[in-house]
C-alpha positions in Angstrom: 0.0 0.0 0.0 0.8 3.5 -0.7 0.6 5.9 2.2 -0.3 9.7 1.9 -0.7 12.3 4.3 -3.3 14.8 4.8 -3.3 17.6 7.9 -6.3 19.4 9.3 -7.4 21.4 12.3 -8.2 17.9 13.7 -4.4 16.1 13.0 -3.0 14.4 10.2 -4.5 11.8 8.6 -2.5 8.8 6.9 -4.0 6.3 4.6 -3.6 4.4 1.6 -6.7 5.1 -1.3 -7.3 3.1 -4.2 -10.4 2.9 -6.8 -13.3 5.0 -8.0 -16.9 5.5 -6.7 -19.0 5.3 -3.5 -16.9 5.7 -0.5 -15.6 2.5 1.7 -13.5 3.4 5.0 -11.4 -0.1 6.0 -10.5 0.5 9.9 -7.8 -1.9 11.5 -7.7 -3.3 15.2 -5.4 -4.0 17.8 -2.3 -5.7 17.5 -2.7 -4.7 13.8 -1.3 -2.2 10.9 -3.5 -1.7 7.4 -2.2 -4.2 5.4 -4.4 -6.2 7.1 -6.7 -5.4 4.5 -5.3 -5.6 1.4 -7.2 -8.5 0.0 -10.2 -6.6 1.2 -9.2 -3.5 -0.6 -8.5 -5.1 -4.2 -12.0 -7.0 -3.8 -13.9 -3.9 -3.0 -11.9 -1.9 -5.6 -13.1 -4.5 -8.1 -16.5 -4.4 -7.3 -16.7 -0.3 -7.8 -15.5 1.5 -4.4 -13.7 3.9 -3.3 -11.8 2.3 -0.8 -9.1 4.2 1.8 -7.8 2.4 4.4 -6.0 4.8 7.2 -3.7 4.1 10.2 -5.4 4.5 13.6 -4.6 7.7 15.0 -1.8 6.8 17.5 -0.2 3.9 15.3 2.0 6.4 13.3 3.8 9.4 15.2 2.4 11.8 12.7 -1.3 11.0 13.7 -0.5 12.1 17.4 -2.4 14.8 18.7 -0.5 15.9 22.2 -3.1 16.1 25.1 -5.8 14.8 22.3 -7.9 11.7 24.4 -8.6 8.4 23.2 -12.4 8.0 24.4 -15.3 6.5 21.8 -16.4 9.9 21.1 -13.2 11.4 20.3 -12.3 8.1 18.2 -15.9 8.6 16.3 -15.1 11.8 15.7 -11.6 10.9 14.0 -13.8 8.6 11.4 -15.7 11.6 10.9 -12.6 13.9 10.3 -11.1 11.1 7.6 -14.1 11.6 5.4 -14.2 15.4 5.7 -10.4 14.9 4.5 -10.8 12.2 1.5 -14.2 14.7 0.7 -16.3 12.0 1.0 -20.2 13.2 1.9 -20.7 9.5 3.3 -19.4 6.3 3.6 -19.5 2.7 4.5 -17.0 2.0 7.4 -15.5 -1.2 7.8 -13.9 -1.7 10.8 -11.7 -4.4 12.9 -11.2 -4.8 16.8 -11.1 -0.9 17.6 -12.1 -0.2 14.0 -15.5 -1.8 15.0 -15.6 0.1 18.0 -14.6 3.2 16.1 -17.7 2.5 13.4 -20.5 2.2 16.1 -19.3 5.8 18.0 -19.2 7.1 14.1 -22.3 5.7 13.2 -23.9 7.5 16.7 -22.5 10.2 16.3 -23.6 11.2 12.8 -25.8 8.6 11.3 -26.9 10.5 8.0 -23.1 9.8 6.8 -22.5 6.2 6.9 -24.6 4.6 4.2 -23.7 1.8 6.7 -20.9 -0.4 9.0 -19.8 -3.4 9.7 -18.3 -4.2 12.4 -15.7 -7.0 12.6 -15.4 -9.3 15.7 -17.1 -6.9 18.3 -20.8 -6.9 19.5 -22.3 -3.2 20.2 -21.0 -2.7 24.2 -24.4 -2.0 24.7 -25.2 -6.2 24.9 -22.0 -6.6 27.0 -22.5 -8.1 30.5 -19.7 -8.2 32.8 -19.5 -12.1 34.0 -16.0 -13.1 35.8 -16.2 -15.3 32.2 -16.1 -12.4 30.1 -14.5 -10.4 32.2 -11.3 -13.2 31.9 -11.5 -13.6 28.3 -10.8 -9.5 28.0 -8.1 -9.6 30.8 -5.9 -7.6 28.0 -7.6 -4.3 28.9 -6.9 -4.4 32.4 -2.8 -5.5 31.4 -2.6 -3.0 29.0 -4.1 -0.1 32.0 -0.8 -0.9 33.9 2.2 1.6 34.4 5.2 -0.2 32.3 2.5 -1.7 29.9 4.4 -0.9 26.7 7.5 -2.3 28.2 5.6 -5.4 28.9 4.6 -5.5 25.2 8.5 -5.0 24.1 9.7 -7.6 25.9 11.1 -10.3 24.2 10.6 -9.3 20.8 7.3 -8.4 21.3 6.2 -12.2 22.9 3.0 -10.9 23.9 1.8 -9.9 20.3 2.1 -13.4 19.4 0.9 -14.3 23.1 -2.6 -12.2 21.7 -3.0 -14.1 18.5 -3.0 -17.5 19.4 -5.2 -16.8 22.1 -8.1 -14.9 19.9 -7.3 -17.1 17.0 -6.6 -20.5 18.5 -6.9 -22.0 14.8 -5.4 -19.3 12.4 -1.4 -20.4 11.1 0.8 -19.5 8.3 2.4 -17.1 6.3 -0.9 -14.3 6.4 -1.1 -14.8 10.3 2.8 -14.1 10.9 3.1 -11.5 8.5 0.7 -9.5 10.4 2.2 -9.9 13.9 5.1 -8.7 11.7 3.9 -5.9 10.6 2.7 -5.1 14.2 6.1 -5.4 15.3 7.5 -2.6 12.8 5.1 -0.5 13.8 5.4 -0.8 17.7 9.0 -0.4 17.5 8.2 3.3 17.5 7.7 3.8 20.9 4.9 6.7 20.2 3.0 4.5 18.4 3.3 1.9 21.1 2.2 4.5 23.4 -0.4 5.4 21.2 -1.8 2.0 20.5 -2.3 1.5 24.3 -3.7 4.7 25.1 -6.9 3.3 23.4 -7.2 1.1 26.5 -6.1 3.6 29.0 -9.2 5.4 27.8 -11.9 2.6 28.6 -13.6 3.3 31.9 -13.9 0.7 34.1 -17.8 1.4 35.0 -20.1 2.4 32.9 -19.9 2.9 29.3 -20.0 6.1 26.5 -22.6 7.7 26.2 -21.7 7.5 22.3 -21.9 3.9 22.8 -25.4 3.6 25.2 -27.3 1.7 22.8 -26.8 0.3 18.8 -26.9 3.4 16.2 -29.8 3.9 13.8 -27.7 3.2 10.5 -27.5 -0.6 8.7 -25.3 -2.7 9.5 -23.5 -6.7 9.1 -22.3 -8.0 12.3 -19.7 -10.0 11.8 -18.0 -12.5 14.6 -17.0 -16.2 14.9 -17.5 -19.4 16.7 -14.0 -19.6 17.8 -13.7 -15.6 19.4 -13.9 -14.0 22.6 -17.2 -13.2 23.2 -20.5 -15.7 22.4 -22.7 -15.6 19.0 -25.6 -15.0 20.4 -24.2 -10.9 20.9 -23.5 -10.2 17.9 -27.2 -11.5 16.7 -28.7 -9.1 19.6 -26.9 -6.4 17.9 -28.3 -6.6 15.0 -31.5 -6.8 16.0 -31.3 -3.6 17.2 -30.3 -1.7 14.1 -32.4 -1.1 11.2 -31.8 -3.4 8.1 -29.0 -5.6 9.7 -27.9 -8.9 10.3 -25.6 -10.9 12.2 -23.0 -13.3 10.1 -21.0 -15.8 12.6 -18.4 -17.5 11.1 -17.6 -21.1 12.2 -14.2 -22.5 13.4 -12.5 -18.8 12.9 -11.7 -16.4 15.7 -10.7 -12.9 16.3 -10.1 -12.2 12.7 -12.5 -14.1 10.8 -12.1 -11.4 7.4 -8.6 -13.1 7.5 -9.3 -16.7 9.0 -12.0 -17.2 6.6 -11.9 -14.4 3.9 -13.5 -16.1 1.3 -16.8 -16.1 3.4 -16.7 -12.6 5.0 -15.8 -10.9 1.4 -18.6 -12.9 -0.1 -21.3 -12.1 2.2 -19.7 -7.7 2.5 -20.0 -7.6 -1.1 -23.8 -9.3 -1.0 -24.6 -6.4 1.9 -23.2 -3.5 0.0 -24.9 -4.9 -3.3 -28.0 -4.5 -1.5 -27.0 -0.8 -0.2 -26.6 0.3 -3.9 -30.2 -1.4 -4.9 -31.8 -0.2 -2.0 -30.4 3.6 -3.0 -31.4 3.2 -6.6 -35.1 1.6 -5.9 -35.6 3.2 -3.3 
């Protein structure tokens, strides 16, 4: 991918854009970098998008804003900024991890500018419930709260990346998988971004939730998990069924990134849901 850099009021912006036509927004997760989506890109591309694919702010010094918080809102708000700097009116956002999280506080904060999202491997918070179950099986937020967190991360070559991966996706092995703990690795050898990539979960309060994130937003959207993730099926059906026009899709035997575990089905059944954004807009 090709990286370019755009400032504003609001920070800089970097992202990779390829293709012509309506606007797709690809959002990465945690331990992640971009490329994660590069078969998702050259699909989309194909199939008449406009697709940009951005760094998180904080996983590249340049997107650092000094004092500037990592809370849902603010994060929303960053989404919002990216398509006031690509000009794009509205969008479809995409998003991964904390680009999931990212596309629901987007979506509630403005919903007349995402056509739609789709959030990848992360019910709406608002069906959450805090069981010493769940609670274990998301024990990374409270290790990544503590002082020395990113030194912790660093150590031994970054252990604990690959510590992260074969815990959220027990079956997910080869070349694809390593690349991107890789990738990871390159970034997080700045230490800013390091810093930056955990400051997203310095931000999560530990009672309560958003109010950006109180209850599903009003837009469309596919809910995408699988079998083999952190957090049971059944949430990501509830979310759905409290948006307009979604549904859930829960991919079997794959875990935390199912659009890489099992790309074949996730791209299939993305390109079926926008299809029916574009004949909904035009017959409707």
């Amino acid at each position: 991918m090709q990286f370019r850099t755009v400032s504003g009021a609001q920070g800089s912006h970097v992202f990779a854009q390829a293709g012509e036509g309506p606007d797709v927004v690809l959002l990465h997760g945690f331990p992640d970098t971009p490329h994660s989506w590069t078969q998702f890109q050259a699909a989309l591309v194909s199939a008449g998008w406009r697709v940009t694919v951005p760094w998180l702010r904080g996983y590249r010094p340049e997107t650092i804003v000094a004092g500037r918080p990592y809370d849902a809102e603010t994060l929303g708000a960053d989404a919002l900024t990216l398509l006031d700097a690509i000009g794009a009116r509205e969008a479809v956002l995409i998003g991964h991890d904390w680009g999931a999280l990212i596309a629901y506080s987007a979506a509630a904060l403005a919903p007349g500018r995402l056509r739609a999202i789709v959030p990848i491997a992360i019910p709406h918070p608002s069906v959450l419930t805090r069981t010493p179950r769940s609670l274990w099986a998301v024990r990374h937020f409270f290790a990544l709260k503590l002082p020395r967190a990113a030194e912790r991360v660093r150590r031994h070559d970054f252990a604990y990346l690959e510590e992260l991966y074969s815990r959220w996706a027990p079956s997910w092995s080869g070349p694809e998988r390593d690349a991107s703990i890789e990738r990871a690795k390159q970034a997080f050898a700045s230490a800013p971004a390091l810093e930056g990539a955990i400051d997203y979960y310095r931000a999560i309060p530990l009672a309560g939730r958003p109010a950006v994130l109180e209850r599903p937003p009003a837009v469309p959207g596919l809910i995408v998990g699988a079998t083999d993730d952190l957090v049971p099926r059944e949430l990501y059906e509830q979310t759905a069924a409290k948006m307009p026009a979604s549904r859930a899709l829960v991919v079997e035997g794959a875990g935390h990134w199912p659009h890489r575990e099992r790309a074949d089905v996730v791209l299939a059944q993305t390109l079926a849901f926008l299809s029916s954004l574009e004949a909904t807009r035009w017959n409707g």
